[in-house]
C-alpha positions in Angstrom: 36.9 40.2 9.6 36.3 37.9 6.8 38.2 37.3 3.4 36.9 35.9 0.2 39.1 34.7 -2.5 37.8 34.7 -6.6 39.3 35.0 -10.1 37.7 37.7 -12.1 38.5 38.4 -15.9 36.7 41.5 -17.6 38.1 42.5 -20.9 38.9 46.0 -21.4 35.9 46.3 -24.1 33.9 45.4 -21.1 35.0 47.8 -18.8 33.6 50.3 -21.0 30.2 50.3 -18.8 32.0 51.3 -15.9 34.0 54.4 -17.1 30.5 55.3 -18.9 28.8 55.0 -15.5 26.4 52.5 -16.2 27.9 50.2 -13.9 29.0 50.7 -10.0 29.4 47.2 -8.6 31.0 44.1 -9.8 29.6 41.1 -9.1 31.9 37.9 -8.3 31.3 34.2 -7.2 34.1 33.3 -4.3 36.1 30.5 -3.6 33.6 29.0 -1.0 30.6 29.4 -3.5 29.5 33.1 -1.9 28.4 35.7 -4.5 29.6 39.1 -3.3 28.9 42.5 -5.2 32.0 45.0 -4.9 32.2 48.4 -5.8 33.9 48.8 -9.3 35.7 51.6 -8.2 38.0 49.5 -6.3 39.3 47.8 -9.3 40.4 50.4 -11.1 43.8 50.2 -9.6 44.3 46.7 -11.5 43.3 47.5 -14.8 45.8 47.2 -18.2 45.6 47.4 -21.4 44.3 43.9 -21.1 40.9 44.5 -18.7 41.3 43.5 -15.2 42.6 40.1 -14.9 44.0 37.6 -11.5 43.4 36.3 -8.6 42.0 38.3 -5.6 41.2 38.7 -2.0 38.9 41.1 -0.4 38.6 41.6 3.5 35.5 42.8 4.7 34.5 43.6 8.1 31.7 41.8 10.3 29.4 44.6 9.0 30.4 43.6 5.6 32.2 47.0 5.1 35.3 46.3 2.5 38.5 46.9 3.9 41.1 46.1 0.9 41.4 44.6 -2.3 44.5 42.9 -3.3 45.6 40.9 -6.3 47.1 37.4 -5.4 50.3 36.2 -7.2 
């Protein structure tokens, strides 16, 4: 298994694409420099009435099949 850490801030206006369905993946640059593209559906756990906002860490397997999401503190 590998995990990748990143910030990501998306402002609510801009999440607007994703509930229309015009956009399915997020892309975000990690920690170690490593762009990864993750489904957006996975955020919307984390979204308020600000956007989605924080620190996160996704764990993917070896086949880079996601695993889980969490926000950091």
């Amino acid at each position: 298994m590998k995990t990748f850490e990143f910030s990501l801030w998306i402002p609510r206006e801009d999440l607007l694409a994703f509930y229309e369905g015009r956009t399915r993946r997020i892309s975000v640059l990690a920690n170690n420099g490593q762009r990864i593209e993750l489904p957006a559906e996975f955020f919307r756990r984390f979204v308020d009435h600000r956007g989605i906002k924080g620190r996160f860490r996704v764990i993917v397997t070896d086949e880079h099949r996601m695993v889980d999401i969490q926000r950091l503190t």
